[in-house]
C-alpha positions in Angstrom: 58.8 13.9 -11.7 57.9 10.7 -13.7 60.2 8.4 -12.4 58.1 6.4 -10.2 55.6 5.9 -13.3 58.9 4.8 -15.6 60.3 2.6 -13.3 56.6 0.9 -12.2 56.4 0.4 -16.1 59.3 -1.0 -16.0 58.8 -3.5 -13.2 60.2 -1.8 -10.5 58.9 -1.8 -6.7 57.5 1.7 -6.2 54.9 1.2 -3.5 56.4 3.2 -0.9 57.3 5.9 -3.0 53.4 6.3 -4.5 50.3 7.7 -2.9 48.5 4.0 -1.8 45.2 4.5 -4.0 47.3 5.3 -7.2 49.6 2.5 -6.2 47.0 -0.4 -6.5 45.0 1.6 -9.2 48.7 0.7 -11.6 48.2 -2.6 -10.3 45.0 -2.9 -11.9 45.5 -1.1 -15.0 48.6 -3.8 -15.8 46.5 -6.6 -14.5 43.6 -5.5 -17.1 46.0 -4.9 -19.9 45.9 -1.5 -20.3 48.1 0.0 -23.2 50.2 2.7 -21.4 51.7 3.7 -24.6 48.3 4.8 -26.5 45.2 6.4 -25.7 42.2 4.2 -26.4 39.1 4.7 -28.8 37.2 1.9 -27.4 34.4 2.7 -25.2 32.5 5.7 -27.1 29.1 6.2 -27.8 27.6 7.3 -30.8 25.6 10.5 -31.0 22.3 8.4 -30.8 23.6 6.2 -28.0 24.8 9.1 -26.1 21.7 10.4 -26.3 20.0 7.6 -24.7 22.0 7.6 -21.7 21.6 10.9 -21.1 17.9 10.0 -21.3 18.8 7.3 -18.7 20.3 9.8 -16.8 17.6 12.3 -16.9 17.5 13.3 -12.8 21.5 12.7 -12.6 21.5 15.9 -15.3 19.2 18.1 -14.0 20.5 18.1 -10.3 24.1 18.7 -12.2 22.1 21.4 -14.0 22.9 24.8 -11.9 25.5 22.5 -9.8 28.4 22.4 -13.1 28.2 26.3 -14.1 29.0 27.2 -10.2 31.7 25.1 -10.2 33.2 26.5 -13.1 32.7 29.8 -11.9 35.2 28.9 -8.7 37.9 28.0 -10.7 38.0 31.4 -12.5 36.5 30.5 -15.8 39.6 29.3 -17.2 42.0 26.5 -18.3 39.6 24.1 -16.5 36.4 22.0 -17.7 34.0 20.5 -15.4 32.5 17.1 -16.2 29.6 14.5 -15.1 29.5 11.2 -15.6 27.5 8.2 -15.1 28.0 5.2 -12.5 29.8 3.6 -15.1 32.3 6.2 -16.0 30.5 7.4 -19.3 30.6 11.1 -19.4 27.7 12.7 -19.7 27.6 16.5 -19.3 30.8 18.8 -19.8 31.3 22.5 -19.7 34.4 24.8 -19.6 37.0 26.6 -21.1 37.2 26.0 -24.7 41.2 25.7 -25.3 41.6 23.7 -22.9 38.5 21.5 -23.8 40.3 20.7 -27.2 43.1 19.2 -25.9 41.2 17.2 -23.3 39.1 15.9 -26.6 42.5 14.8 -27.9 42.2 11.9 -25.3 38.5 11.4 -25.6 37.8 13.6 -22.3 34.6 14.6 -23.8 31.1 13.4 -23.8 30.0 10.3 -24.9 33.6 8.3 -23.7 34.3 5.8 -20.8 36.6 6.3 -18.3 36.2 3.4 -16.8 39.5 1.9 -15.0 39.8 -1.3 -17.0 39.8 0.8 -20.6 41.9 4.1 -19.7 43.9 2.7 -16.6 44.4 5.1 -13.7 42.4 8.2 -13.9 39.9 10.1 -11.8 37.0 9.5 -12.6 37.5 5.7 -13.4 39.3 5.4 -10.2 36.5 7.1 -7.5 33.8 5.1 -9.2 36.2 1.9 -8.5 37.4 3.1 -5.2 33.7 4.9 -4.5 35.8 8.1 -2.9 37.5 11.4 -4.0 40.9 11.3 -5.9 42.9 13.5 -7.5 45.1 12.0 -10.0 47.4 14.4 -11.3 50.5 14.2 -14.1 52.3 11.3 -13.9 50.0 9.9 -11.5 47.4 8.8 -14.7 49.1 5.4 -15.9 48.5 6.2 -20.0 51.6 8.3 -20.9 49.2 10.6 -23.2 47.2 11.9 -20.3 50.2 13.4 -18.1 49.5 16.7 -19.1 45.9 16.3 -17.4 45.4 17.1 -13.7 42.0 15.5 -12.6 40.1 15.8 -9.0 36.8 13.5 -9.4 34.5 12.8 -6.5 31.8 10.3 -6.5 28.1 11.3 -6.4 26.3 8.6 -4.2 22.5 7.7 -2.7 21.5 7.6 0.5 22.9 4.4 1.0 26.4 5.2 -0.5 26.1 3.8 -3.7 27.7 5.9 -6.3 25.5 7.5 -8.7 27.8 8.6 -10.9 31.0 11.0 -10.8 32.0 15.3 -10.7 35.8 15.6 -12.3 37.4 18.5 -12.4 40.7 18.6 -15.0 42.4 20.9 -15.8 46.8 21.5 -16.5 49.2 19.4 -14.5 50.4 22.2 -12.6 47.3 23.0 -10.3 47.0 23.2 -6.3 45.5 19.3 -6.2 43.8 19.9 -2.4 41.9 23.3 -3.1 40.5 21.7 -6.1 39.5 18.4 -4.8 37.8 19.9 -1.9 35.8 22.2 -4.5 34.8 18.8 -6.6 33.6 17.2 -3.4 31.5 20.4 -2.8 30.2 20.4 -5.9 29.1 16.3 -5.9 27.7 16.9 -2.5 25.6 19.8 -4.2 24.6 17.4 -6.9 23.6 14.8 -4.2 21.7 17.3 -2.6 19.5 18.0 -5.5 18.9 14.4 -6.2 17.4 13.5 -2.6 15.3 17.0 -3.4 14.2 14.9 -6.5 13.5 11.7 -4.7 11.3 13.8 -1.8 9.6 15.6 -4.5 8.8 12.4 -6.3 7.9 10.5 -3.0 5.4 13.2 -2.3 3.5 13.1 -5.5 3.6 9.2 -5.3 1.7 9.1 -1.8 -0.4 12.1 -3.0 -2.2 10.1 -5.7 -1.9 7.6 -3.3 -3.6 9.4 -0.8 -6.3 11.0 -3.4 -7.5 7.4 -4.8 -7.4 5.8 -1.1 -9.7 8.9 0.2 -12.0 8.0 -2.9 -11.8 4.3 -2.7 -12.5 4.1 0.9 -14.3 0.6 0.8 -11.9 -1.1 -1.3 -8.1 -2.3 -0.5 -5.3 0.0 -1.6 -2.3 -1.0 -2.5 1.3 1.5 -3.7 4.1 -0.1 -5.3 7.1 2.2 -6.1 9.0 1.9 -9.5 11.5 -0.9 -8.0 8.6 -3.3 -7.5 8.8 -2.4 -3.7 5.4 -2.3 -1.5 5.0 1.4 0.0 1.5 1.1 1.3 -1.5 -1.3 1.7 -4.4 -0.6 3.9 -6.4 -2.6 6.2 -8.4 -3.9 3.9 -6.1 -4.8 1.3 -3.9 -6.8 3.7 -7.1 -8.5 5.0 -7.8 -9.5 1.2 -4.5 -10.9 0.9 -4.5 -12.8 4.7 -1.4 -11.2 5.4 -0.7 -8.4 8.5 -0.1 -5.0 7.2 3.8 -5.2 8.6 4.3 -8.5 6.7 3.1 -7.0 3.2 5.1 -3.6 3.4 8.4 -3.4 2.1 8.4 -6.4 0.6 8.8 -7.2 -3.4 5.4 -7.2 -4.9 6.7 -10.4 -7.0 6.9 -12.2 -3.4 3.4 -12.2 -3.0 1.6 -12.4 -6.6 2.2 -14.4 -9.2 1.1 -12.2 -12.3 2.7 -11.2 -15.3 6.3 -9.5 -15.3 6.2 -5.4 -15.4 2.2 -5.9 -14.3 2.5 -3.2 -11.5 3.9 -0.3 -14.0 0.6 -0.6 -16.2 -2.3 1.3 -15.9 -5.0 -1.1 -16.4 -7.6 -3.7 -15.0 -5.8 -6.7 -14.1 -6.3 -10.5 -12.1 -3.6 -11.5 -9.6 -2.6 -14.6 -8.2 -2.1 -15.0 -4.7 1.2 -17.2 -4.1 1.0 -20.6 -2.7 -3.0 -19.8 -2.3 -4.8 -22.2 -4.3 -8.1 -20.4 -6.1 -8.2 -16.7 -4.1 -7.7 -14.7 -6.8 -7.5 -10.9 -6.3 -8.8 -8.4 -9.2 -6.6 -4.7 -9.5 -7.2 -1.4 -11.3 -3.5 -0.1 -11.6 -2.6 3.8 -12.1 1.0 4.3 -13.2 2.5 7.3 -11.4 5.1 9.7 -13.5 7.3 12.8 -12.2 7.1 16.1 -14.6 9.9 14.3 -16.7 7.7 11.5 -17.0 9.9 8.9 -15.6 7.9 6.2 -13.4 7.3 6.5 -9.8 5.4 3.2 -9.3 1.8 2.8 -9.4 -1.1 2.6 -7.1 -4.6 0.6 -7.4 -7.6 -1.2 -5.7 -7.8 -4.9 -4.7 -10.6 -6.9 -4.7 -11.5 -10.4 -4.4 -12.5 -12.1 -7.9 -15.0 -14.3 -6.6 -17.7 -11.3 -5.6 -18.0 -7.0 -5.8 -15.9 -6.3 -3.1 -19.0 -3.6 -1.9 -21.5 -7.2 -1.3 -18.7 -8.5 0.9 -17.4 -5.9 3.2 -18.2 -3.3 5.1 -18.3 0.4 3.8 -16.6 3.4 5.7 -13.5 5.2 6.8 -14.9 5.9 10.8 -12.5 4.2 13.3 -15.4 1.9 14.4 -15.7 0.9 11.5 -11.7 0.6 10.5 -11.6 -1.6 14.3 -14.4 -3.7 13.2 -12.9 -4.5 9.8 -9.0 -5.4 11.1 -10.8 -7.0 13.9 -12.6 -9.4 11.2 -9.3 -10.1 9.1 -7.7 -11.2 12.4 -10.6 -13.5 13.3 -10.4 -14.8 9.6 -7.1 -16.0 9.7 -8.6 -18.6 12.6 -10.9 -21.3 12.6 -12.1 -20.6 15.9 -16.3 -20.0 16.1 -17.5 -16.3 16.3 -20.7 -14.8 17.6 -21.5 -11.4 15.9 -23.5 -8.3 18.2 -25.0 -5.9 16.4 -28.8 -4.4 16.4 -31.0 -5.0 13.1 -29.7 -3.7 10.2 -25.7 -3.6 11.2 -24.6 -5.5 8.5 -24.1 -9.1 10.6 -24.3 -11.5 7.5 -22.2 -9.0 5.9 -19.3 -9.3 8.8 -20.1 -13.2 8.6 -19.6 -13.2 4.7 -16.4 -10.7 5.3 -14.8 -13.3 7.8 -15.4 -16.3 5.1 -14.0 -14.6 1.8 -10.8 -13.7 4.3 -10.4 -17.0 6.0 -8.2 -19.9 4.3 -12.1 -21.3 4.1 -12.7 -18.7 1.4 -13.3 -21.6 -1.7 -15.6 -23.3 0.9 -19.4 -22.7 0.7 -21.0 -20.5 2.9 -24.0 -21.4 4.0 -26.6 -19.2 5.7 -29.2 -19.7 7.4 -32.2 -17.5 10.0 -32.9 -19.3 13.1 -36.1 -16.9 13.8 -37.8 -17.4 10.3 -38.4 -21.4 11.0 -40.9 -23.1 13.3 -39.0 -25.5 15.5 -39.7 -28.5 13.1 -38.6 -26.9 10.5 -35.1 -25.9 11.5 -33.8 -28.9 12.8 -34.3 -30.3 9.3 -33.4 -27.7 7.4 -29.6 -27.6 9.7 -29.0 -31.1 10.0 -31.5 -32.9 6.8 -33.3 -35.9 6.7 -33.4 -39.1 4.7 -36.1 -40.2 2.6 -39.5 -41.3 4.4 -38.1 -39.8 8.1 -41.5 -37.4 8.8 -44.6 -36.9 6.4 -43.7 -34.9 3.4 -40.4 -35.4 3.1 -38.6 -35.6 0.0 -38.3 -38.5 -2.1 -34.1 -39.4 -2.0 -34.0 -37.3 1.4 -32.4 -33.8 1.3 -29.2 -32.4 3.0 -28.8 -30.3 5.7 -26.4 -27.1 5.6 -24.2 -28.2 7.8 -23.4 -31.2 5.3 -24.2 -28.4 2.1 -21.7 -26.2 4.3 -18.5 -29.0 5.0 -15.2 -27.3 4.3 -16.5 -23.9 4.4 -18.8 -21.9 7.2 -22.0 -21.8 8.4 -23.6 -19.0 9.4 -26.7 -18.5 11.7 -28.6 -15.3 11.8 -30.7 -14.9 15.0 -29.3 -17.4 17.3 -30.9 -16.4 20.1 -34.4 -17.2 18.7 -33.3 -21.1 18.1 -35.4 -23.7 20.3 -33.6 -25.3 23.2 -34.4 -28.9 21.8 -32.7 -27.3 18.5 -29.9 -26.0 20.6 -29.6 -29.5 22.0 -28.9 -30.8 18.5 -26.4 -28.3 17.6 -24.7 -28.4 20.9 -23.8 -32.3 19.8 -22.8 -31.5 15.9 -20.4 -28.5 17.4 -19.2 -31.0 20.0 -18.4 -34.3 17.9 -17.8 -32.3 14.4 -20.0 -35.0 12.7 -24.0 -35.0 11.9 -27.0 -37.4 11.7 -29.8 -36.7 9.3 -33.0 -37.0 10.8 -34.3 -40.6 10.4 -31.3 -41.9 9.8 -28.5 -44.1 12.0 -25.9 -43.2 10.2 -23.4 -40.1 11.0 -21.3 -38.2 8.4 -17.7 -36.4 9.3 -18.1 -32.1 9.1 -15.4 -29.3 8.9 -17.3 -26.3 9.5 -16.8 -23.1 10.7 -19.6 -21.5 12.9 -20.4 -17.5 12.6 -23.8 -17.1 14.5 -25.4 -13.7 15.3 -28.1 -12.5 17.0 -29.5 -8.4 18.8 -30.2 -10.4 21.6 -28.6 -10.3 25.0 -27.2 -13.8 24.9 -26.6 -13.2 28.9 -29.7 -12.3 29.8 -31.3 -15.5 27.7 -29.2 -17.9 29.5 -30.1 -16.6 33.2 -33.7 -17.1 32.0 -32.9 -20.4 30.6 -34.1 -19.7 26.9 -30.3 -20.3 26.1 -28.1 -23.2 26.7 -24.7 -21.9 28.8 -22.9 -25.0 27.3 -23.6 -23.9 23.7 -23.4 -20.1 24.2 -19.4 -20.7 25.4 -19.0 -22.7 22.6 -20.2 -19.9 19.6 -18.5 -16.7 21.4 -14.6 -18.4 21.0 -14.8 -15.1 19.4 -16.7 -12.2 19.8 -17.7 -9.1 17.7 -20.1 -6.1 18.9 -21.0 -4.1 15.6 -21.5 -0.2 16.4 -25.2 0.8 14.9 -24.9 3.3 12.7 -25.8 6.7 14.9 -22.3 5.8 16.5 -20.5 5.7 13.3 -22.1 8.5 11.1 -19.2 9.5 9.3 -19.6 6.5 7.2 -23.1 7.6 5.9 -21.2 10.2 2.7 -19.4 6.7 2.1 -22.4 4.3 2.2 -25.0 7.1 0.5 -23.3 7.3 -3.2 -23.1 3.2 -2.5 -26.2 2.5 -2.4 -27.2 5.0 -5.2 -24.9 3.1 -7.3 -26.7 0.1 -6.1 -29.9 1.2 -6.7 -29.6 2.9 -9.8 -27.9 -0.6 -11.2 -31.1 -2.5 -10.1 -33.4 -0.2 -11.9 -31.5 0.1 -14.9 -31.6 4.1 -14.9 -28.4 6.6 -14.8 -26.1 7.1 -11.6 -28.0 9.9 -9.3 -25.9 12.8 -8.0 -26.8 13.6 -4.5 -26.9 17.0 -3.1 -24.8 18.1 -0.1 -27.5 19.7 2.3 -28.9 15.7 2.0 -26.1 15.0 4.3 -27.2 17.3 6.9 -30.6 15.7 7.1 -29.4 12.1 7.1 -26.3 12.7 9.2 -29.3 13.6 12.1 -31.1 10.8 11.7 -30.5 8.3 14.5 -31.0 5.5 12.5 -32.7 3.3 14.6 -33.0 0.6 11.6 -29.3 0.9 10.8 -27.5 0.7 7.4 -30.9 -1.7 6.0 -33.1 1.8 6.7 -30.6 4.2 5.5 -30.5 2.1 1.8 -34.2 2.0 1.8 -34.5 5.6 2.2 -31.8 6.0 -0.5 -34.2 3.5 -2.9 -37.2 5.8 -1.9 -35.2 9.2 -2.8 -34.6 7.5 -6.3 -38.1 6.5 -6.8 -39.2 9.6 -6.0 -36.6 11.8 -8.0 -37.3 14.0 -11.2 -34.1 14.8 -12.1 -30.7 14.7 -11.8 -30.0 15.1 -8.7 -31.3 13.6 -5.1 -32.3 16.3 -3.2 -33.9 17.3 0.3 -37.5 17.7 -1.9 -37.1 13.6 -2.2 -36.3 12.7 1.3 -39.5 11.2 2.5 -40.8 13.2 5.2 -40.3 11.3 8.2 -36.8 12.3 7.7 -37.7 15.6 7.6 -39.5 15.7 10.8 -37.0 14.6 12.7 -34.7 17.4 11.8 -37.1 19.6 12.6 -37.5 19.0 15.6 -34.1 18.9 16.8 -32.4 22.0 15.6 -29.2 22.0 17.2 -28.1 24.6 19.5 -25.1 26.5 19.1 -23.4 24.4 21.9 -24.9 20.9 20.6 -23.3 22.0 16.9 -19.9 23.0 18.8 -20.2 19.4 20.5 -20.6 17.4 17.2 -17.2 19.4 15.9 -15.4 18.6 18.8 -16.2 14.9 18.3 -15.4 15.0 14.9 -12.4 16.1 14.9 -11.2 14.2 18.0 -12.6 10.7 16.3 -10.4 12.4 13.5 -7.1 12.4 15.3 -7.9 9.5 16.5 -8.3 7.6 13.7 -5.2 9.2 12.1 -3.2 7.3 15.1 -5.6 3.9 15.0 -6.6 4.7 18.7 -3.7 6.1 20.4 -4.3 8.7 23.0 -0.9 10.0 23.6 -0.1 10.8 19.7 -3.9 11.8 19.5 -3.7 14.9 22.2 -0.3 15.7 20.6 -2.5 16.5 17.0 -5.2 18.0 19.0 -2.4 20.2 20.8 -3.6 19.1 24.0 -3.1 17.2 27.4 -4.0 13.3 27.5 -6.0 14.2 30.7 -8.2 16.3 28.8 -8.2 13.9 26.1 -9.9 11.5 28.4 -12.3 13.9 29.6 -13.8 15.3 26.3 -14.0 11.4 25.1 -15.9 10.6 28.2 -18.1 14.1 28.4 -18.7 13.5 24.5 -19.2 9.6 24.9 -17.1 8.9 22.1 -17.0 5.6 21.1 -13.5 4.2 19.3 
């Protein structure tokens, strides 16, 4: 029966008479003009265009691939074709019996047209993209006279959000059973949706897996992901720190939010600058690598970060060992303060290199920094090289006078290596400059206003100084606002395959020769060594190794012998070996869950108590 159509068309109220969804569907049709009376050629793509849509549409098509045949099969293989079309009603794909086909093609059911609602008026797929649910529009229903003869069961294909991806119709002669039929459509669009949220795990996991492979060979550097809509997946803690933001506030966030750079920058695969928004002068240098699925569609792209200013590798510290990682995030948190730091750590940890670290993070970063060794100056001599002098103020001073680093370090930091070796009557001095923000050259009346942070370091038991009265108790509360104990490097030994090739590359750049390879049984020899000169004695046995290489290749042949020796003499037992791989791999879990104990003994696969116990039987350190 037609009637309800004919006397809609003819301005009759039908509403109760008319399935609700077909009802307003008519209303829309007549309010966008549709010509029930013809059946419209406007709307279809060209062979070439076509072609580019179903380019567009490259995943949308494959997960229909096996999805479309299957259905076809259900219906018996006859008198029915099974279509796919885009979000915006274009179809795409279409397969099915080949009489019946034709006369579908008689009303442009057939690849390349849109049935979109607003061109061919009620219809199924048109009308579950509008209506984003299944339909069956059947006969009469369709509100072009010409496609009575169609019965059509569409069912939108949506993301995980609900947003329709496109569109499964099934049409075949008027006369079908509509519910069986619609319930096989939404089968088969669930089927389709299915394959696509395969796709998107399947890309996902190859995204984070060159991710994962350039963070794990980039483990000095920061790391940043990006997926193909411009959306941050992933920064590390040292890329964050760069960018003096927290980790939570970077992720998911639109890379365009925080750098200014050029539009479509993060789907390149080159060496780029990027501005930090609303950051005045920190700029941040990126190597981008775009990341493509097997069809070659983008997944997003993944790079380093560095600062512009100086090689990343002169600034921070390198190493993937959680004392290291804890030392690092505890730095970028100190940075994003002005409060003064004191820095512990025994010869050779790398102090001035946490110092330097702190600056380049800190909002002080286009500041000098200004350092300075309070053990390598007689008494005289410091006070004038911290605070200056003015012309004529002792014998052999400079003609004009000559300023002291706190002035040469205003607006920026000031560091001072060896604190605890800095005369009382110098500590007198410093206590008044940290107290009043302002500083007097010597011989002069006059005062000048400072803004300067203090980072001051020193191997010395700062306590133990100040009970004995070699240390001021006024001045040592005022450095350690902030405090930071560097681990020596016996107690973070996993960092020494990281720090190794580093200084090679170092080396071999300051000698002008070829990059040396180093051979793996090295490692066993310097991961013995306890280091008792730190990260400075492990580069200058690397620059002695070079010197004394013939080839290729570092080897144990060039490992001076005192290095050697010392393995030597401690062969490790079976039990001591068994003991370094159970620290390993529980500073491994650990690591993985920054710290954590619970999640930690969960990976190890066992209880927290005996978590504690191996940590405190091992002295483990994290």
């Amino acid at each position: 029966m037609n009637n309800q159509w004919k006397r809609f068309i003819n301005g009759e109220s039908v509403e109760s008479e008319v399935t609700p969804s077909i009802y307003r569907s008519w209303q829309r049709s007549l309010k966008h003009q549709v010509d029930y009376t013809l059946v419209s050629n406007e709307d279809i793509l060209t062979t070439s265009r076509l072609r580019e849509r179903r380019d567009a549409q490259e995943s949308l098509i494959r997960a229909g691939e096996p999805v479309l045949p299957y259905i076809f099969s259900l219906l018996g293989n006859s008198n029915y074709t099974v279509l796919l079309g885009d979000n915006e009603g274009y179809i795409i794909e279409a397969m099915g019996d080949a009489p019946f086909m034709s006369k579908a093609q008689k009303v442009n059911l057939s690849p390349g047209a849109s049935w979109r609602e607003e061109i061919r008026g009620t219809n199924a797929i048109g009308t579950a993209l509008r209506d984003n649910a299944p339909i069956s529009v059947c006969g009469w229903e369709h509100f072009v006279h010409d496609n009575h003869f169609l019965a059509c069961w569409a069912a939108p294909i949506q993301d995980s959000q609900g947003t329709p991806l496109g569109v499964l119709d099934i049409s075949g002669e008027a006369s079908q059973d509509r519910e069986k039929i619609l319930a096989i459509a939404m089968m088969g669009a669930g089927m389709i949706e299915k394959n696509l949220r395969l796709f998107e795990l399947e890309n996902q996991l190859k995204f984070y897996q060159e991710g994962a492979k350039l963070a794990s060979s980039l483990l000095q550097q920061g790391f940043l992901a990006i997926d193909h809509n411009g959306i941050i997946t992933n920064i590390n803690t040292l890329g964050a720190a760069l960018l003096g933001l927290k980790q939570e506030d970077i992720i998911g966030r639109h890379a365009g939010d925080i750098f200014s750079s050029p539009k479509g920058w993060m789907l390149g695969e080159y060496s780029l600058n990027l501005r930090i928004k609303d950051r005045a002068g920190k700029g941040i240098s990126s190597h981008l690598k775009r990341v493509v699925n097997e069809a070659g569609q983008s997944l997003g792209a993944v790079g380093t970060l560095q600062i512009t200013q100086e090689s990343l590798s002169d600034t921070l510290w390198i190493g993937h060992s959680l004392p290291t990682q804890r030392t690092l995030e505890r730095a970028s948190k100190v940075a994003a303060t002005h409060s003064s730091v004191l820095i512990h750590g025994e010869s050779g940890t790398g102090k001035e290199i946490i110092a330097r670290t702190i600056h380049q993070l800190s909002p002080r970063c286009e500041g000098p920094f200004v350092a300075l060794n309070c053990a390598s100056l007689s008494p005289t001599l410091i006070e004038s090289e911290l605070f200056g002098y003015v012309e004529g103020a002792f014998t052999g001073a400079r003609r004009g006078g000559k300023p002291g680093k706190f002035e040469l370090a205003d607006k920026g930091t000031i560091f001072l290596d060896e604190i605890g070796d800095m005369p009382l009557s110098v500590q007198v001095a410093l206590l008044r400059v940290l107290q009043e923000k302002e500083v007097s050259r010597i011989g002069d009346t006059k005062t000048k206003k400072i803004n300067v942070r203090v980072i001051a370091a020193t191997h010395k038991d700062l306590n133990a100084l100040v009970e004995k009265e070699q240390f001021r108790l006024d001045l040592y509360y005022r450095l350690k606002v902030v405090t930071l104990e560097l681990p020596p490097l016996r107690e973070r030994s996993e960092d020494i395959k990281d720090l190794a090739p580093y200084f090679i590359r170092k080396a071999c750049e300051s000698f002008g020769s070829p990059v040396f390879g180093i051979d793996e049984d090295v490692y066993s020899y310097l991961l013995a060594h306890t280091w008792p000169g730190n990260v400075r004695e492990l580069e200058n046995c690397i620059e002695s190794m070079i010197a004394l290489a013939d080839g290729p290749m570092l080897t144990v042949a060039n490992l001076p012998d005192e290095y050697k020796k010392n393995v030597l003499k401690s062969q490790p037992t079976t039990e001591t070996l068994l003991n370094q791989q159970t620290k390993q791999t529980i500073l491994y879990a650990l690591t993985q869950t920054r710290g954590k104990i619970a999640p930690a003994a969960k990976i190890l696969g066992i209880g927290r108590n005996t978590l504690y116990r191996k940590i405190k039987e091992l002295d483990i350190k994290f």
